[in-house]
C-alpha positions in Angstrom: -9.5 -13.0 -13.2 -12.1 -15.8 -12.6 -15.5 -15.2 -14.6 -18.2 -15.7 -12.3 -21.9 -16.3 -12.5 -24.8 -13.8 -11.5 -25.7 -10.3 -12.5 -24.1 -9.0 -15.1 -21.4 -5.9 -13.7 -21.7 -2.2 -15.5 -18.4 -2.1 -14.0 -15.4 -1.7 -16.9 -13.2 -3.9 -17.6 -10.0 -1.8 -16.2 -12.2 -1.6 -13.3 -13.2 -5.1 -12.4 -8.9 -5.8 -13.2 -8.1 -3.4 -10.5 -10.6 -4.5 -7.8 -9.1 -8.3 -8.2 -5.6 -7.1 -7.6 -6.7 -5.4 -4.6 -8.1 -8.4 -3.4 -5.3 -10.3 -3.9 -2.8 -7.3 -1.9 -4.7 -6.2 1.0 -4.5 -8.8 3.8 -7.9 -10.3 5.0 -7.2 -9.3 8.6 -5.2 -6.3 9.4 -2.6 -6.8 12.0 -2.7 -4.3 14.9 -0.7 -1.7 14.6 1.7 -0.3 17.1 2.8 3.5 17.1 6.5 4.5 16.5 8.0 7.9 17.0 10.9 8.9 15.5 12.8 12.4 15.1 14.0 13.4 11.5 14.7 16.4 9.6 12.0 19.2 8.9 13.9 18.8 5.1 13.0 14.8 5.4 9.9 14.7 6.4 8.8 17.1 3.7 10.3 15.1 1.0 8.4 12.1 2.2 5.1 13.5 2.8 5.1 15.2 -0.8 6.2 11.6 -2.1 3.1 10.1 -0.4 1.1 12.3 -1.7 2.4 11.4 -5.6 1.5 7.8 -4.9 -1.8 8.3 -3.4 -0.6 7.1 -0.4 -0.8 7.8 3.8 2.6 8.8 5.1 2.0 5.7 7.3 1.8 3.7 4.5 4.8 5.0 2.2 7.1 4.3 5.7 5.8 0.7 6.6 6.3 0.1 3.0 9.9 1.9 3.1 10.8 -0.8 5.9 9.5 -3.3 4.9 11.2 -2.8 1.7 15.0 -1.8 3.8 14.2 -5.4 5.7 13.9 -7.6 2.6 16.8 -5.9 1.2 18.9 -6.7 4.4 17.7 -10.1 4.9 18.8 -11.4 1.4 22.0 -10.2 2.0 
């Protein structure tokens, strides 16, 4: 975290160290997105959406990050 010059913040510490992570992780642009439909188990889907929901997280964005995770693991491979 770079100091910077201006105002001073009444924004914590923890605070200001969270924002700058953020900034760092979320991607400038977004890419466009493009819908994908897929049939699974009732049981499945429920397990997913209440892990989602532990991390704070869209459903969306637990599965992009599930494939994205099952890609890197077969690319290395």
């Amino acid at each position: 975290m770079a100091l910077q010059a201006g105002k001073p913040s009444n924004k914590s510490q923890k605070d200001l160290a969270i924002e700058s992570v953020q900034e760092v992780s979320e991607p400038q642009e977004k890419e466009k997105t493009q819908r994908f439909n897929v049939d699974i188990p009732i049981s499945l889907h429920r397990d997913i959406k209440i892990q989602a929901v532990k991390e704070g997280v869209t459903l969306n964005t637990l599965a992009a990050r599930l494939f994205n995770e099952y890609l890197s693991k077969i690319s290395n491979t």
